[in-house]
C-alpha positions in Angstrom: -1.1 6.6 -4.1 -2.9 9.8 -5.1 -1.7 13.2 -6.0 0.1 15.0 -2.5 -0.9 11.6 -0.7 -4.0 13.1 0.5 -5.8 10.0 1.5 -8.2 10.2 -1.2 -10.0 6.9 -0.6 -11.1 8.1 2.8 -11.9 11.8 2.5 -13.8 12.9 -0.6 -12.0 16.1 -1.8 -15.7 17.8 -2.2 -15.6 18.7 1.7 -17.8 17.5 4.7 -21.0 17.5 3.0 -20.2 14.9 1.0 -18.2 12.7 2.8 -20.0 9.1 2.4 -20.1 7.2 5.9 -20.1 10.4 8.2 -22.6 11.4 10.9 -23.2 15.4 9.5 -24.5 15.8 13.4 -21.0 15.1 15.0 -18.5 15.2 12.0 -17.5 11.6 13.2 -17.6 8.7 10.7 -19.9 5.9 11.7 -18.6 2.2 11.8 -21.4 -0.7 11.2 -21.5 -3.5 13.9 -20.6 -7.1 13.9 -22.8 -10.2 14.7 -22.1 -13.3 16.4 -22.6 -16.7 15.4 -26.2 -16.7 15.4 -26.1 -13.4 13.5 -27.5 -11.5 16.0 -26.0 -7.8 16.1 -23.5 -6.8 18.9 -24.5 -3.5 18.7 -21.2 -2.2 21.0 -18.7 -3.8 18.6 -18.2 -1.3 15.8 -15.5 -2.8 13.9 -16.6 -2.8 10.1 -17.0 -0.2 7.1 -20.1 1.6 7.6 -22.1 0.0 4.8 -25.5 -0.2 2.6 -27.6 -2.1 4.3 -29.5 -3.5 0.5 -26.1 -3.8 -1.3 -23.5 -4.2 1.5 -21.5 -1.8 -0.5 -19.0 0.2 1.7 -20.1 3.9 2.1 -16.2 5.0 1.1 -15.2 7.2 -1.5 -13.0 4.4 -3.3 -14.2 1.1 -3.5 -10.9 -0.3 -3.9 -10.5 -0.3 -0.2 -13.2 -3.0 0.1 -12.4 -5.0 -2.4 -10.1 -7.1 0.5 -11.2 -8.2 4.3 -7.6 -7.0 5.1 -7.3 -3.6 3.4 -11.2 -3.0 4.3 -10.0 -3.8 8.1 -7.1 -1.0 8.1 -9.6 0.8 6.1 -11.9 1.3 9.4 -9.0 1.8 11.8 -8.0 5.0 9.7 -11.8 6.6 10.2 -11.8 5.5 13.9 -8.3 7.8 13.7 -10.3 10.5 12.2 -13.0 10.0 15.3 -10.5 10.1 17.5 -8.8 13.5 16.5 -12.3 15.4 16.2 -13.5 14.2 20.0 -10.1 15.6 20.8 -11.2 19.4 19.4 -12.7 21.8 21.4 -16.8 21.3 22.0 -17.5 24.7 21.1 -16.0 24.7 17.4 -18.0 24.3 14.5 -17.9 20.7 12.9 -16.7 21.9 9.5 -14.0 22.6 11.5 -13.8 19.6 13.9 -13.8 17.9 10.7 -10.9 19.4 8.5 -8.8 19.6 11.4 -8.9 15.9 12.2 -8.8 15.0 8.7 -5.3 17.2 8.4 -4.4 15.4 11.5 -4.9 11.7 9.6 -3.7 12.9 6.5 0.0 13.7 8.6 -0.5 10.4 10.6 -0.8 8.4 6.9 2.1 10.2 5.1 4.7 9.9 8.2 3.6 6.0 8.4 3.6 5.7 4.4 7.5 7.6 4.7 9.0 6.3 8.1 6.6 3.1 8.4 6.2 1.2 4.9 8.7 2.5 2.4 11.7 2.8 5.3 10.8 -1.1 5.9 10.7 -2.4 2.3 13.0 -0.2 0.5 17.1 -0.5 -0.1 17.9 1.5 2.9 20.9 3.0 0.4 17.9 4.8 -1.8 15.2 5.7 1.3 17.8 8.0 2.4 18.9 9.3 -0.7 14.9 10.7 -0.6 13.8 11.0 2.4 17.0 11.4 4.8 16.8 14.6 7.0 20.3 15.3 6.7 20.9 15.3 2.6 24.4 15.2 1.2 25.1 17.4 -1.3 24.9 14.7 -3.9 21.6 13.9 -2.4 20.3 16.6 -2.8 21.5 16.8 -5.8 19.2 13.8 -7.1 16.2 15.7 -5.5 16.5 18.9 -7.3 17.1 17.6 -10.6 13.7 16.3 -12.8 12.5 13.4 -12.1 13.7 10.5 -14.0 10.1 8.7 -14.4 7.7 11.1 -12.9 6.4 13.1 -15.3 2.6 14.0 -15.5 1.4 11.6 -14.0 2.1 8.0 -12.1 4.6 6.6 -13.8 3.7 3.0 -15.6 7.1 1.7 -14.1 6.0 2.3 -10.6 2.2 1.0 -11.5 2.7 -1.8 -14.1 6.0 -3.1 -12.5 8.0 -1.8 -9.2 4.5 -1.1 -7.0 3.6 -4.6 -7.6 5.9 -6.5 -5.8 3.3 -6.8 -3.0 2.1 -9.8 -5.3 4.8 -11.9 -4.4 4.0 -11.1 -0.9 0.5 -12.4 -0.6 0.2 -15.9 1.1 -2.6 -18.4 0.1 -4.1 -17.9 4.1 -3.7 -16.2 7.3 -4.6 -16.3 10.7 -7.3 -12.7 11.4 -7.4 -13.6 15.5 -6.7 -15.9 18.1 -9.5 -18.1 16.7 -10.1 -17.8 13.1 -8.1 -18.4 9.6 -9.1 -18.0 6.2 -7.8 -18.3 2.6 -7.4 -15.6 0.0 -10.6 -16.8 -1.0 -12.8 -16.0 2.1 -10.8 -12.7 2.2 -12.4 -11.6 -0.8 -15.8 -12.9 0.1 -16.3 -10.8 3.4 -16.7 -7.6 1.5 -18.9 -5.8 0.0 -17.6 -6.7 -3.5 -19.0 -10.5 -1.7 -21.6 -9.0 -0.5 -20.1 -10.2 3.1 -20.7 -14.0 1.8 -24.1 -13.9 2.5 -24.3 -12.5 6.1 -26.4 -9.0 7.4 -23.0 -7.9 9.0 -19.5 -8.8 8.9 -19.4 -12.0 11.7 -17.1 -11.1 14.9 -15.3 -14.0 14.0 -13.5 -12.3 10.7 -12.5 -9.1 12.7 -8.9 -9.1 12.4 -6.3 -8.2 14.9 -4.1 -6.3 13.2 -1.5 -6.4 16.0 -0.5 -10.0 14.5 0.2 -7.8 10.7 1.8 -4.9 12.3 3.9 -5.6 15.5 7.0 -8.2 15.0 6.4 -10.8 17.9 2.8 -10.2 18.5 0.7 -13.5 19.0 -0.6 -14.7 16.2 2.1 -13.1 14.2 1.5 -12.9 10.4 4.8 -12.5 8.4 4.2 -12.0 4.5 5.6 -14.2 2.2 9.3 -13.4 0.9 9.4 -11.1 -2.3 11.0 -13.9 -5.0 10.4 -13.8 -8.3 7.3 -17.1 -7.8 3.9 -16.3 -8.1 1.3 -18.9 -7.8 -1.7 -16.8 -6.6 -4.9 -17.5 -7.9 -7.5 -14.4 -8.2 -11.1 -16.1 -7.4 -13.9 -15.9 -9.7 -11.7 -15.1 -12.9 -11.5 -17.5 -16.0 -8.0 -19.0 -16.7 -5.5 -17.3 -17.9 -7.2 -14.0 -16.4 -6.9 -15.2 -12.8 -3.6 -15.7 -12.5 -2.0 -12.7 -11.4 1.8 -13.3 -12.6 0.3 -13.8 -15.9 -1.9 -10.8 -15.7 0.9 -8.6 -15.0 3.1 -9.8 -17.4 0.5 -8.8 -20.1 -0.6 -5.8 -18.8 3.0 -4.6 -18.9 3.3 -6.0 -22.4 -0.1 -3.9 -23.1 1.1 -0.8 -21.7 4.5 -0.8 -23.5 6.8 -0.8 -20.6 10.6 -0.9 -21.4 12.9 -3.2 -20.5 14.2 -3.6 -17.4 18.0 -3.0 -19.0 16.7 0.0 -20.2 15.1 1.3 -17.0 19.2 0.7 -15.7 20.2 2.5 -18.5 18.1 5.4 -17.7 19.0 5.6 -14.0 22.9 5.4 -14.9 22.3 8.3 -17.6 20.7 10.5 -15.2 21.8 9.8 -11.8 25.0 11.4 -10.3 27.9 9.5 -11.2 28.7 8.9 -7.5 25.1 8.0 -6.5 24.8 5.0 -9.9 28.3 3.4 -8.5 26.8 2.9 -5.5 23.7 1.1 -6.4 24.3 -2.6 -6.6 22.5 -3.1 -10.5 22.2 -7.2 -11.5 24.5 -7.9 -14.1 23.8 -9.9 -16.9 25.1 -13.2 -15.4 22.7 -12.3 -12.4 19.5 -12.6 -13.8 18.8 -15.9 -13.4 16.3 -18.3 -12.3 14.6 -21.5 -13.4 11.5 -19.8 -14.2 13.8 -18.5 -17.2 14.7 -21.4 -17.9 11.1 -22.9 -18.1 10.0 -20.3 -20.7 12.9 -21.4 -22.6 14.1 -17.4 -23.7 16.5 -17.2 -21.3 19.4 -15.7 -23.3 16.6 -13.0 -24.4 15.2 -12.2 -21.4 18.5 -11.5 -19.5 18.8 -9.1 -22.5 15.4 -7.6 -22.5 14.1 -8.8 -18.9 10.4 -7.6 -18.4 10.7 -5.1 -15.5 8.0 -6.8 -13.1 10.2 -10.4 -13.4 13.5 -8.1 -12.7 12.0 -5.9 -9.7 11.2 -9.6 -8.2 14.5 -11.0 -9.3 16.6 -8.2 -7.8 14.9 -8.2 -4.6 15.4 -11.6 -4.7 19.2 -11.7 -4.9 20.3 -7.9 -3.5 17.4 -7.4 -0.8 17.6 -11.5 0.5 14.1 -11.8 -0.2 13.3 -9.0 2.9 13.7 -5.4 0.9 13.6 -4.6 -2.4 16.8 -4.3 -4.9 17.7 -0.7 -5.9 16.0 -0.6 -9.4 12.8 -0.9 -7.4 13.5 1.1 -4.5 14.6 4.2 -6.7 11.4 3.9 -9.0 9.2 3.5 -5.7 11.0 5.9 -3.3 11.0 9.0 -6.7 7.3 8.3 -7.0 6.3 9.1 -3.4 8.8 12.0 -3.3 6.8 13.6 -5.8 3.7 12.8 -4.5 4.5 14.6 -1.3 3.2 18.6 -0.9 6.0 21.4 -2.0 5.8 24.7 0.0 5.6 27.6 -1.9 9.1 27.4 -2.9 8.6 24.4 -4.2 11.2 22.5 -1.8 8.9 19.2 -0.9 8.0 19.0 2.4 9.9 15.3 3.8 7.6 13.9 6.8 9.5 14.1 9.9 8.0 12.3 12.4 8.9 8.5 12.9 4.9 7.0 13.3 4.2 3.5 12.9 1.3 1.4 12.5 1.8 0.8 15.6 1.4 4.1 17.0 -1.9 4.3 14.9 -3.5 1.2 16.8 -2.2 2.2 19.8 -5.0 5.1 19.7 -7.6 3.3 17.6 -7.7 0.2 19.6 -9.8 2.2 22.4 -12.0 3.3 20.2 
């Protein structure tokens, strides 16, 4: 998340001279190629990040974005987006313009699939709509005039160090990227440029994935993530024990950052919320927070005291959200930080996407490209 969700990691907020990875001639973004099993280039499949061809570094303003096969996948259906929206402007108009008009295009495609798409899927339905409803009750609107409860000046470390990371938990150990090919965390990692695409000129056809199977419930193939429960056995490759294991890494980097307590986070929402709005959020009590991971670390009378906030925001989903969304602590945290992320008119009122665009909609258009 950057500041006004602006899709920072795909458009460099220079302007279109210095966009990495764009033709300057057509105001297009260029995708690289794949090759086949006997690495010979299929020059009509342009299905990868346009790249270095010495370092195999992407040619994408954040890095991050390649540092996964899977994010680094979505990653190239958002530029074939932007491709798609600047062949649909007029021939005669100059490319600066071709350029920022498809990139405000995307930018309104991301944020309505960001609003409608991933946070109205994940969070406590209770919470999306006290942000993001169309139709605000009073007391809603209420919560979205006051200040912010965490968001200050900047991200708040209970979104970054603990609520935003409940993806974690999600991550499976291997998944199935087409009709014909599966690979492990591992390989996923590998097939970037951070792996320097595991040895190969180009990314092989066979890793393309089809992201129908991520995005569309029922799709062949289908890949469901794992449940969000507070157990976390992923291993990072290539990092040294204790540093590769992500649960622990989070747990420390909390612990680094000074992050309250997960009771006092509660206590914070209670003292600050409406009255009406607290009541109806369905908060663990003290008897609810537990779990035999507590019970391994042998601290469990502490730690449903002074629970770290990460273990909670897994815990409550856990018990309140079935596993499927995320408990209210989380939601409230998550759903506040994109709130204020979104653009304000000159009023100030924020400006709430509207339209209902999924994932889906996106591939529909970037599939034919």
């Amino acid at each position: 998340a950057t500041a006004n969700l602006q899709l920072t990691s795909l458009y460099d907020v220079k302007g279109m001279l210095y966009q990495p990875g764009l033709n300057q001639q057509n105001a297009e973004f260029m995708l690289a190629p794949v090759i086949d099993e006997d690495d010979q280039i299929l020059s009509h499949i342009k299905a990868d990040l346009p790249r270095d061809p010495v370092t195999k570094q992407a040619l994408i303003p954040d890095q991050r974005n390649d540092e996964n096969l899977l994010v680094a996948q979505i990653h190239s259906h958002f530029l074939k987006l932007h491709n798609h929206y600047v062949q649909q402007q007029a021939s005669d108009l100059a490319l600066t313009d071709k350029f920022n008009r498809a990139k405000n295009a995307v930018i309104k495609v991301y944020q309505n699939i960001v609003i409608h798409d991933f946070l109205r899927t994940l969070l406590n339905f209770d919470v999306w709509q006290l942000y993001f409803s169309a139709r605000p009750s009073a007391a809603q609107n209420e919560v979205r005039q006051q200040p912010a409860i965490f968001f200050k000046q900047a991200i708040p470390i209970e979104f970054s160090a603990a609520a935003f990371r409940f993806g974690h938990s999600m991550v499976r150990e291997k998944y199935r990227l087409n009709a014909d090919t599966n690979a492990t965390l591992t390989e996923l990692f590998h097939f970037t440029g951070r792996g320097k695409l595991n040895g190969r000129s180009h990314l092989p056809l066979k890793y393309v994935v089809d992201l129908d199977a991520f995005f569309t419930p029922g799709a062949r193939h289908e890949q469901k993530a794992n449940d969000i429960r507070p157990h976390l056995g992923i291993t990072i490759p290539d990092f040294p024990w204790p540093a590769n294991r992500l649960a622990i890494r989070n747990l420390f980097r909390g612990q680094t950052l000074g992050l309250a307590s997960a009771q006092h986070v509660v206590e914070q929402l209670k003292s600050t919320l409406p009255e009406s709005i607290f009541k109806q959020l369905d908060i663990l009590q003290q008897e609810e927070i537990n779990h035999p991971v507590l019970d391994a670390v042998g601290h469990k009378l502490l730690l449903q005291k002074n629970t770290p906030l990460w273990f909670y925001i897994l815990l409550e989903a856990f018990k309140k959200g079935k596993s499927r969304t995320l408990g209210p602590v989380a939601s409230v945290i998550i759903a506040e930080t994109f709130y204020h992320l979104l653009e304000r008119d000159q009023n100030g009122t924020v400006l709430i996407p509207t339209e209902q665009i999924t994932m889906r909609d996106l591939m529909a258009i970037t599939k034919k490209q």
